[in-house]
C-alpha positions as CSV (number, residue, x, y, z in Angstrom):
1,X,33.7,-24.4,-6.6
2,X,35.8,-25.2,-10.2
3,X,35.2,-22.8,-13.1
4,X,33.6,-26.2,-14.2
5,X,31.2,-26.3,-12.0
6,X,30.9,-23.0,-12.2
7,X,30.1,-22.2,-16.4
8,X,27.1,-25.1,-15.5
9,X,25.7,-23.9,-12.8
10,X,25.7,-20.3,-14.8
11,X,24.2,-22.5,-18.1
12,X,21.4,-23.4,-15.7
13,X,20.2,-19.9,-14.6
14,X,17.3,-18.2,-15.5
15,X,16.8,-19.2,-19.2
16,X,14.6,-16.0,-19.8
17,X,14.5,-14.4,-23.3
18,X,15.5,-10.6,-22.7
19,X,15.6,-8.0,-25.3
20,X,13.5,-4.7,-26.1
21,X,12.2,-2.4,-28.8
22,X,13.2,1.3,-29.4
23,X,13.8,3.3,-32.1
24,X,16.1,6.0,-33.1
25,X,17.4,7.8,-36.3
26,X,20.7,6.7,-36.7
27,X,23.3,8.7,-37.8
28,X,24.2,9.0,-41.6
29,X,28.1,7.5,-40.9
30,X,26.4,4.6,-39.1
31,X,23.2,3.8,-41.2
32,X,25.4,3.5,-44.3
33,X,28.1,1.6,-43.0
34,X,28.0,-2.4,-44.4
35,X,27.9,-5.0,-42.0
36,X,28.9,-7.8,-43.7
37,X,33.2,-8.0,-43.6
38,X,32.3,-6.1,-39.7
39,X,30.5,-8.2,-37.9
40,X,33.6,-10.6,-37.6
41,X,36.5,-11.2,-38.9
42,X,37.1,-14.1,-41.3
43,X,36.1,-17.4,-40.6
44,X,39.5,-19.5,-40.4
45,X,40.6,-22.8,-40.6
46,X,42.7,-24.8,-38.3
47,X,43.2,-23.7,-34.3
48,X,42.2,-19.9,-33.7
49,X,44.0,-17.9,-30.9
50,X,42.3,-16.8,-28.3
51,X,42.6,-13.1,-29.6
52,X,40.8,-15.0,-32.5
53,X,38.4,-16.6,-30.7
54,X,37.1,-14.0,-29.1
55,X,37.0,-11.4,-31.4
56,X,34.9,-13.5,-33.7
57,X,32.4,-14.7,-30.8
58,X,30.6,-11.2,-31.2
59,X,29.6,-8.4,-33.9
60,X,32.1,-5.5,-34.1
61,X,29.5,-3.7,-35.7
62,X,28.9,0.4,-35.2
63,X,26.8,1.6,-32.6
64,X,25.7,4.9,-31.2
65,X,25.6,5.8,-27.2
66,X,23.1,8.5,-25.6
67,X,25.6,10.6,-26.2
68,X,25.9,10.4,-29.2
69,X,29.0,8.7,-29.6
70,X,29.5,6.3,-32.4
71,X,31.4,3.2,-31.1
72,X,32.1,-0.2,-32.0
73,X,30.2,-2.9,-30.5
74,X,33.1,-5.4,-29.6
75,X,36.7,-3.1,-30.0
76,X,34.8,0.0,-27.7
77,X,32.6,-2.0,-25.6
78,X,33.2,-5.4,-24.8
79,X,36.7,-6.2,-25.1
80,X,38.4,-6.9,-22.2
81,X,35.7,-5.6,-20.3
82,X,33.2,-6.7,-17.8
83,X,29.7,-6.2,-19.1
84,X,26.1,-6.8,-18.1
85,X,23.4,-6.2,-21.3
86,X,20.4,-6.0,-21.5
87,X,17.6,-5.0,-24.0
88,X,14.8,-2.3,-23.8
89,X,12.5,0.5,-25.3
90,X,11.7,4.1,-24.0
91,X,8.2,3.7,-24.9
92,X,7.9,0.4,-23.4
93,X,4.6,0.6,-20.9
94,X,5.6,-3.2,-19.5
95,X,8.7,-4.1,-17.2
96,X,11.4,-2.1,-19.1
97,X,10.7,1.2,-16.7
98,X,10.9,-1.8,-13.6
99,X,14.3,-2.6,-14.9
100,X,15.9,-0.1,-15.5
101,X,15.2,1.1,-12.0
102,X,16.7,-1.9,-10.6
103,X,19.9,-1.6,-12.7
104,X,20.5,1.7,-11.6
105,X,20.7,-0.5,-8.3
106,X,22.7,-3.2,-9.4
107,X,25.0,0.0,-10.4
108,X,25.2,1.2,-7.3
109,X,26.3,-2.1,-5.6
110,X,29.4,-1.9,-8.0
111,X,30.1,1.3,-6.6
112,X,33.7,2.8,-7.8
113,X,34.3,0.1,-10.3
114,X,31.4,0.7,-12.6
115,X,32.8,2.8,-15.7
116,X,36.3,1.7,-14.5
117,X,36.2,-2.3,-15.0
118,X,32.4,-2.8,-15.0
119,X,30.3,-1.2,-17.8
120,X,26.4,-1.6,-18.2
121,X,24.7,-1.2,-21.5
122,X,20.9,-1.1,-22.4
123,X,20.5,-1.9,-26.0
124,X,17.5,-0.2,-28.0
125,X,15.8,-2.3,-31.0
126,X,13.6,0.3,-32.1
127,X,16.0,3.1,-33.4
128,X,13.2,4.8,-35.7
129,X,11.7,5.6,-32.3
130,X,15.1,5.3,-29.8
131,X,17.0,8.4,-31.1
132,X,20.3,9.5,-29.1
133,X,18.2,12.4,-27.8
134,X,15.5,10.3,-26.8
135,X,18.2,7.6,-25.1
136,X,19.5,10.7,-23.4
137,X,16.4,11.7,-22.1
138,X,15.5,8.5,-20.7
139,X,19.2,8.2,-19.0
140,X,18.4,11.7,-17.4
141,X,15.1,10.4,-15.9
142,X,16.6,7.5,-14.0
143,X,19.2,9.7,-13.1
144,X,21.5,6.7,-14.3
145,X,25.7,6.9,-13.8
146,X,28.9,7.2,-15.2
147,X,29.7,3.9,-16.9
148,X,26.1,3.1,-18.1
149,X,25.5,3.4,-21.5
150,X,22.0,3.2,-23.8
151,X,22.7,2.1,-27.0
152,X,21.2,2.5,-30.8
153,X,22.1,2.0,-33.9
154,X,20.5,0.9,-37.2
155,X,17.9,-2.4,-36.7
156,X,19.9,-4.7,-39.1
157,X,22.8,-4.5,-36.6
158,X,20.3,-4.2,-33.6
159,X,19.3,-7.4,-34.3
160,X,22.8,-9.0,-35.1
161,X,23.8,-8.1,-31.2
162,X,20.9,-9.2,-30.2
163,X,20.5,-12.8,-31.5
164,X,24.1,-13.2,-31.2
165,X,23.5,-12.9,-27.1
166,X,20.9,-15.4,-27.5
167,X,17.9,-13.2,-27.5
168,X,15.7,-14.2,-29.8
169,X,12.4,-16.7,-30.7
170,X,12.7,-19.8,-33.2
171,X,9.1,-18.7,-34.5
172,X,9.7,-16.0,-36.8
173,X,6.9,-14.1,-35.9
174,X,6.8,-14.1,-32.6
175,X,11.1,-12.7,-32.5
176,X,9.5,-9.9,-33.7
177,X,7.4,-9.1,-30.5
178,X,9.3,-7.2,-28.0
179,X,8.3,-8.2,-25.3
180,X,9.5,-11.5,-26.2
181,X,13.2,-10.4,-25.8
182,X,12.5,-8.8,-21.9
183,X,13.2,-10.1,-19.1
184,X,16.9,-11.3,-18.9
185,X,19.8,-9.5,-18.0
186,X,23.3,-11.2,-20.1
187,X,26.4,-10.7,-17.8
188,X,30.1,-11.8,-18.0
189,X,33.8,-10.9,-18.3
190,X,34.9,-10.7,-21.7
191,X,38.1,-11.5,-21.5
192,X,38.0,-14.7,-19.7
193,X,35.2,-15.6,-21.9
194,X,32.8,-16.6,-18.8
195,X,29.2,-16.0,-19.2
196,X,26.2,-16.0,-17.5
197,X,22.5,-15.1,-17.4
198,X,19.6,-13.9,-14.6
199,X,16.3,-12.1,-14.1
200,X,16.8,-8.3,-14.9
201,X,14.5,-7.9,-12.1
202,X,16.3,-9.9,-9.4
203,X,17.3,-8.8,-6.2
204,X,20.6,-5.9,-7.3
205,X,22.5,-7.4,-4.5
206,X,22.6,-11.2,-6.3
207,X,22.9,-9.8,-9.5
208,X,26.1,-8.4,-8.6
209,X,27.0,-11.0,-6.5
210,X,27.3,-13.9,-9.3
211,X,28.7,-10.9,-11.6
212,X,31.6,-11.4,-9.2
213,X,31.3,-15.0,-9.1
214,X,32.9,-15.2,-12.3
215,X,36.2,-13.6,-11.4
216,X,39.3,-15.7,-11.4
217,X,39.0,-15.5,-7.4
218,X,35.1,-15.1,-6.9
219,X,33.4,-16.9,-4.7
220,X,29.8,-18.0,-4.8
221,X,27.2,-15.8,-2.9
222,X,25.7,-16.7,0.4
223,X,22.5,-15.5,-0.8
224,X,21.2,-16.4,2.6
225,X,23.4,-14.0,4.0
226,X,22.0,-11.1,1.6
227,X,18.6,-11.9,3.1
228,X,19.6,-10.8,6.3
C-alpha cells in the first residue's frame, strides 16, 4: 500500500479524544520560564524547509520527566524520534490505571528498540497534583521500562502539547473534564512526519503493529494473523 493510502487510512482510525489530568509542582526553572518566543520558532513567509516545518509543527516548550529531568518537549523528545503519547492522571479512578497496563505491553512488543529508536511518553495535566515524585511512584508501580517516560510540567504548557496533538473539546467547558481527553493513544515517526491515532486500550500486538506500519518499509498488519 502507498504512503497515500497509507496517511488516509491512519486519518480514519479511531477518532477518540485522549488526554488526562494530574498534577505536580513544577520546578522553579520550569514554572518561570515564558512560553511565548518557545513554543515555536517564528512564523515565516515564503517555502519553509523541512527542518522548518517540523520544528514549528510542535511546542518546544520545557517539561519535566519522573525523574526529574527538565527537557524540552520537541529538541529532547520528539525530534527525530519515534513516539507514541498519550495523556493521564495518577489519581485517575477510570481507564488510566487500564492503560497504562496495556502500554507497558505495547512496550514490551517493541522489545530492544524501545528507549533506542522508540520512546513512549505519558503526559500529566494536573501538575498541582502530578509531582515528579508522584510520576515516579506511579512508574515504579507498573514496573514500567527504560525508554518510557511520565511527563509534567506547568498547566499553561500542559495544555499547549496537548491541544497541539489534537486533544481537546470545542466546548470550552467540557475541555476542561479529563476524562474527555482519555482514551486515545497519538503515535508516529517524527521525522518522516507520518502520524497516526488508535484506542490506548487496543490489543498491544496492533498497536505496535501500525506503529511499524509507518516506517519507510512497513507493511500493513495481518491482524487476522495476530488472532491466531
Amino acid at each position: 500500500m502507498n504512503d497515500s493510502n497509507k496517511r488516509a487510512f491512519l486519518s480514519r482510525m479511531v477518532g477518540v479524544s485522549a488526554g488526562l489530568t494530574a498534577a505536580a509542582v513544577v520546578p522553579t526553572a520550569v514554572a518561570k520560564t515564558r512560553r511565548t518566543t518557545e513554543t515555536h520558532l517564528p512564523i515565516k513567509t515564503g517555502r519553509l524547509s523541512t527542518a522548518e516545518r517540523r520544528r514549528q509543527r510542535f511546542p518546544n516548550v520545557p517539561v519535566v520527566d519522573h525523574d526529574g529531568n527538565i527537557l524540552r518537549f520537541y529538541d529532547d523528545m520528539l525530534k527525530d524520534k519515534t513516539v507514541l503519547i498519550n495523556f493521564m492522571y495518577t489519581r485517575c479512578n477510570g481507564s488510566c490505571p487500564g492503560t497504562t497496563a496495556n502500554l507497558k505491553k505495547v512496550q514490551a512488543e517493541f522489545g530492544d528498540r524501545m528507549g533506542r529508536d522508540v520512546f513512549m511518553y505519558s503526559v500529566s495535566l494536573e501538575p498541582e497534583y502530578d509531582t515528579p515524585e508522584r510520576l515516579k511512584a506511579y512508574a515504579d508501580l507498573f514496573k514500567v521500562q527504560p525508554g518510557w517516560r511520565f511527563i509534567t510540567g506547568s498547566k499553561e504548557n500542559l495544555d499547549l502539547i496537548r491541544r497541539e496533538f489534537g486533544f481537546y473539546r470545542a466546548d470550552a467547558t467540557l475541555d476542561k473534564l479529563a476524562d474527555s481527553h482519555i482514551g486515545a493513544v497519538k503515535f508516529g515517526i517524527e521525522r518522516l512526519e507520518r502520524w497516526g491515532m488508535c484506542a490506548a486500550l487496543g490489543n498491544p500486538k496492533y498497536i505496535a503493529r501500525y506503529v511499524e506500519w509507518l516506517e519507510p518499509k512497513g507493511k500493513r498488519p495481518d491482524l487476522s494473523a495476530m488472532l491466531g
